[in-house]
C-alpha positions in Angstrom: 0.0 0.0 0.0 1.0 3.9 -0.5 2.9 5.7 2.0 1.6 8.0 4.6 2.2 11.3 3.2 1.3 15.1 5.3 -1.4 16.5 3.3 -1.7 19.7 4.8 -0.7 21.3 8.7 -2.4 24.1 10.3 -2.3 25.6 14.1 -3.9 28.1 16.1 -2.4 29.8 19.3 -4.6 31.8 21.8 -4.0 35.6 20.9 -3.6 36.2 24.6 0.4 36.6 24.7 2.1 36.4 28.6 5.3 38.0 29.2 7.7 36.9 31.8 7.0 40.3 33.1 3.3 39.6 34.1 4.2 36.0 34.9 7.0 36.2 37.4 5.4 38.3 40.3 3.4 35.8 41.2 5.8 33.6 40.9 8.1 34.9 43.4 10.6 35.9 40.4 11.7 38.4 38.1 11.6 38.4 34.7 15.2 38.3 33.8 15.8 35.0 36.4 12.5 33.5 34.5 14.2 34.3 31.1 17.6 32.5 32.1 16.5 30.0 34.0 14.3 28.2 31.2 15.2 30.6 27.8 11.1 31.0 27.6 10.3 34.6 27.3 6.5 34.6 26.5 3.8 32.0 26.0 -0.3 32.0 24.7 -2.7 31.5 27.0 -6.6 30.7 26.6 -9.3 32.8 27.8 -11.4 31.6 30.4 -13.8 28.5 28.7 -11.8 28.1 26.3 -10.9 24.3 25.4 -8.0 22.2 23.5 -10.6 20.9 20.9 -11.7 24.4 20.2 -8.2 25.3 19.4 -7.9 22.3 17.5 -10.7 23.2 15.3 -9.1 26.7 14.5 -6.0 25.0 13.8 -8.4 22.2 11.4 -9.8 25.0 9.2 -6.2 25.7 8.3 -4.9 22.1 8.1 -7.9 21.4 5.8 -7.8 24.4 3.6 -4.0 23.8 3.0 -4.8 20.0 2.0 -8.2 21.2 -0.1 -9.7 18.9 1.7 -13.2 19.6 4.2 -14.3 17.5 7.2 -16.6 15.0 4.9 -13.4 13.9 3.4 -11.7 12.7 6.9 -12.2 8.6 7.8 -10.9 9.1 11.6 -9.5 11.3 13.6 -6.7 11.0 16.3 -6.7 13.7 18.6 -3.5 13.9 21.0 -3.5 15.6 24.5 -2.5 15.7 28.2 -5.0 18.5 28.9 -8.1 16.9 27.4 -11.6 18.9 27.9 -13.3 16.5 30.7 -12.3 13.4 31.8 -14.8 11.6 29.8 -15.3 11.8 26.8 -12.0 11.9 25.1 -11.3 15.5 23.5 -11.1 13.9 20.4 -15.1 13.8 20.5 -15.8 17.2 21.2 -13.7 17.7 18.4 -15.4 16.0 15.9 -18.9 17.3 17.0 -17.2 21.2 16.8 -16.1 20.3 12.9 -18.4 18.1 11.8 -17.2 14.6 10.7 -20.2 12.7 10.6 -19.3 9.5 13.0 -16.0 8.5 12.3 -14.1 7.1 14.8 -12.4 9.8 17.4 -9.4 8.2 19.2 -7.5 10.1 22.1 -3.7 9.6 22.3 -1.7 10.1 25.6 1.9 10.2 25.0 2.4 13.5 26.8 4.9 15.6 24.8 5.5 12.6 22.4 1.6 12.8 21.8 1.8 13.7 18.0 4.5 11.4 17.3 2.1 8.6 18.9 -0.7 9.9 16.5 1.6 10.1 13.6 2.5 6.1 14.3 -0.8 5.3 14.0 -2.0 7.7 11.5 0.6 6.7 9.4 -0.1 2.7 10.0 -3.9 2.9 9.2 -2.7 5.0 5.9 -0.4 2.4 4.8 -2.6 -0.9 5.8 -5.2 0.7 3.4 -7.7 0.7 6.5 -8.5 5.0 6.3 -7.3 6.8 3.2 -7.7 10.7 5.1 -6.7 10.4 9.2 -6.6 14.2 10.8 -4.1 14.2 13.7 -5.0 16.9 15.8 -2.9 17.6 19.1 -4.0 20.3 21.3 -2.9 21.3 24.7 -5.1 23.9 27.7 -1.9 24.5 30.1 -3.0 27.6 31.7 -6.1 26.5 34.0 -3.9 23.6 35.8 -0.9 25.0 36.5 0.1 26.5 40.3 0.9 30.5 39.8 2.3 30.4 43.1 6.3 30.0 44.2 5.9 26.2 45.0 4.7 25.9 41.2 7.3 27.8 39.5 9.4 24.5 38.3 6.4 23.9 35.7 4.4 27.1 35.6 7.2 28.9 34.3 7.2 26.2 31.4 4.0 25.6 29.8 1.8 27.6 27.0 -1.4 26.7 25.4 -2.0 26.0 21.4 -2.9 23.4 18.7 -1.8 21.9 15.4 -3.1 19.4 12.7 -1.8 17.0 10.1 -4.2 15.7 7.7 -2.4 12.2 6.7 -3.1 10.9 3.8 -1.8 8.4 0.6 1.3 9.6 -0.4 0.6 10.4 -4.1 4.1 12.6 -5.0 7.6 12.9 -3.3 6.0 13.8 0.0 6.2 10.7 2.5 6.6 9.8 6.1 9.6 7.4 6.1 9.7 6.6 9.6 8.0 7.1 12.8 9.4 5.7 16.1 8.3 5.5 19.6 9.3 4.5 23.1 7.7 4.7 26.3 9.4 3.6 30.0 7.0 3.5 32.9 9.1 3.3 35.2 10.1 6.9 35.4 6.4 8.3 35.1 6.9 9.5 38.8 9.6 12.5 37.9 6.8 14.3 35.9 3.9 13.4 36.2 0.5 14.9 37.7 -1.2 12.3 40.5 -4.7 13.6 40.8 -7.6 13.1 40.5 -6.7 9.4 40.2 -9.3 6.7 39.9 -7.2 4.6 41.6 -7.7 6.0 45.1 -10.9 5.1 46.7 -13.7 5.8 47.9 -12.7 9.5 46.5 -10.3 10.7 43.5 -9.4 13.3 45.1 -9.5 14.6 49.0 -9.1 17.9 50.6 -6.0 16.5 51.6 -4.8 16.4 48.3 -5.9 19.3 47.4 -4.3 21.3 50.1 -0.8 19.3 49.4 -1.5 20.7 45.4 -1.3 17.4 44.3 -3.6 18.0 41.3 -0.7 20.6 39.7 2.1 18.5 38.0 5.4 17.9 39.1 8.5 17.6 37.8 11.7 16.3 38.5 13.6 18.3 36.2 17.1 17.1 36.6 15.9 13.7 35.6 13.8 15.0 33.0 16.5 17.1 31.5 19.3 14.3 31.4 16.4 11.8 30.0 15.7 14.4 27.5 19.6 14.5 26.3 19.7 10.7 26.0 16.7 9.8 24.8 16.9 12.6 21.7 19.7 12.1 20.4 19.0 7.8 20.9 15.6 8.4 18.8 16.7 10.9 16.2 19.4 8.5 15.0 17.0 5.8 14.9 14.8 7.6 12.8 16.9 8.3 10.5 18.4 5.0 10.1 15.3 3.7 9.3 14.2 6.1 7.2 18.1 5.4 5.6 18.8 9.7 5.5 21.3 11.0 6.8 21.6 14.3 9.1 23.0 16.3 6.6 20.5 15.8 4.3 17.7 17.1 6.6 16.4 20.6 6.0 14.8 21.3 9.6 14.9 19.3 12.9 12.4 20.3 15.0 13.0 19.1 18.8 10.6 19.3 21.8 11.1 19.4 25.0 10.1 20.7 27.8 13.5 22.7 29.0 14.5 24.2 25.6 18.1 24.1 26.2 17.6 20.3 26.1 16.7 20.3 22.5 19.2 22.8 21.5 21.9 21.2 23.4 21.0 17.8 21.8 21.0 19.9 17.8 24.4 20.7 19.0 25.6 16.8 19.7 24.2 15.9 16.5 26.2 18.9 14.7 23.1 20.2 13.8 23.8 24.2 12.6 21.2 26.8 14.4 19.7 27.7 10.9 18.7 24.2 10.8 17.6 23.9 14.4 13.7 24.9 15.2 13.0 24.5 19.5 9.1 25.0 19.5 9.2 25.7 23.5 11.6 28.8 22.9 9.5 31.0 21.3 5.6 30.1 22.6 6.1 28.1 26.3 6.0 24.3 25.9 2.8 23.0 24.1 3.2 19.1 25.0 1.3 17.3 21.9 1.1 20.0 20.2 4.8 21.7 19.1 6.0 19.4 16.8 2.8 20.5 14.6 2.4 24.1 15.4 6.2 24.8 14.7 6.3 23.4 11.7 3.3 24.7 10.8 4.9 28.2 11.5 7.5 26.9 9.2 5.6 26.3 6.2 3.7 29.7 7.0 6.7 31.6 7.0 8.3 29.9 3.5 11.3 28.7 5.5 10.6 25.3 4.4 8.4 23.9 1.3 7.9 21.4 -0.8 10.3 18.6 -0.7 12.1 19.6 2.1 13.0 16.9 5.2 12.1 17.5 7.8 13.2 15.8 11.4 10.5 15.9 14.4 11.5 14.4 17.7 10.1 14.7 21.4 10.8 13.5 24.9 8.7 14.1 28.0 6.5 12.3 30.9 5.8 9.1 31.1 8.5 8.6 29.6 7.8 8.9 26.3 9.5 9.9 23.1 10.2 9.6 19.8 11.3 10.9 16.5 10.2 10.7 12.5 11.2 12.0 9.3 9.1 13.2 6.5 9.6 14.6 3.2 6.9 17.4 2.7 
């Protein structure tokens, strides 16, 4: 069967832009101390009501028009997200209702900051077993209403932004193709970042005042861990991407790396001699988006005519769980 190919990308961010300025007093910082400590100077934030599948449905109009394409032409859609609307259903439901894809199947992914590499595994698998000939990978991400804008929280407050982007994948009928998608996931690290509750697990209540009080519904994060995970794991993935996808670096037009510390991803472009022209860190320039950076930045990309048609392109991420992994396509 044909390759799965990117038809067409699209993102949306909140207009809503949050300086370091306005962020760090409640914080218990400054600006400057926010800006070295984690190289994030500004990030989007949501209005109040505001949901990840209703930026994923600006970010669909885009992805959509791009591929000349409308919502009757999609078979399923694959939705990834940490943040999802409600508990139950899956984001990826609301989403469908808000564009208006009939009742195809709406799957949610949880692979954290990996989340649109997950989709893109299976997006790209249904593609080439010849089950779905149109799959819209959406990955959306509502940071801003569960993070603690206190001093305790300031390890992952400082961090996160809010946005969405979209692939619509489809049969690869040109030069465009993804030539390999790979992912990893290792339990037994979710502990040093994860975010405990509301967990069905405790009983007779998912969450107490108890746990409330010791802000055990905010995420944590262990970031020394994370960050020398990050190094590893990247630079691991990326090479086995592009051994199976038998390219090598130098003949890749754009890696694009996500993680949640951006000095990770530019310190792992620098291992893999990667030249800063060459080198997009999504987290640097809008707050970390989880699911969605891989899509919005190369979105941007294609917006911005710094890459086109027939260009490589690398897209890796690491985060909780763990999970990461790394693909490269030719657009």
């Amino acid at each position: 069967m044909p390759a799965g190919t990117v038809l067409g990308w699209g993102s949306a961010l909140p207009p809503r832009v949050v300086s370091n300025e306005e962020l760090a007093p409640a914080l218990g910082t400054t600006a400057s101390t926010l800006a070295e400590r984690t190289g994030i100077v500004r990030r989007r934030f949501v209005e109040p009501g505001v949901a990840p599948s209703d930026l994923a449905r600006e970010a669909s109009l885009e992805g959509l028009g791009a591929a000349g394409l409308g919502a009757q032409d999609v078979d399923l859609i694959v939705f990834a997200t940490m943040t999802p609307d409600v508990t139950f259903p899956g984001a990826g439901c609301y989403f469908q209702d808000q564009i208006g894809c009939d009742t195809v199947g709406a799957l949610d992914v949880r692979g954290q900051c990996a989340g649109f590499l997950f989709g893109l595994v299976i997006a790209d698998r249904f593609i080439r077993a010849g089950v779905y000939r149109r799959v819209l990978l959406a990955a959306a991400e509502v940071h801003s209403s569960g993070l603690d804008y206190t001093a305790d929280g300031i390890d992952v407050a400082r961090l996160y932004g809010d946005g969405a982007g979209v692939a619509i994948v489809g049969e690869s009928s040109g030069a465009g193709a993804v030539h390999s998608a790979v992912i990893h996931s290792d339990g037994r690290h979710h502990r040093e970042f994860w975010c405990e509750h509301p967990a069905s697990r405790q009983h007779p209540a998912r969450m107490t005042p108890a746990n409330f009080r010791d802000k055990l519904h905010f995420p944590r994060i262990n970031l020394d861990a994370v960050r020398r995970f990050g190094e590893s794991s990247l630079s691991s993935v990326i090479g086995e991407a592009l051994e199976r996808a038998t390219v090598r670096a130098d003949r890749v037009d754009r890696f694009i790396i996500g993680h949640v510390v951006p000095e990770v991803a530019e310190s792992v472009g620098q291992r893999l001699g990667v030249a800063p022209s060459r080198l997009n860190v999504p987290a640097s320039r809008h707050g970390h988006l989880t699911a969605a950076a891989l899509p919005v930045a190369l979105s941007e990309e294609l917006a911005a005519g710094s890459v086109g048609a027939g260009a490589t392109v690398c897209l890796a991420a690491s985060g909780a769980g763990y999970c990461w992994g790394a693909a490269v396509i030719t657009l």
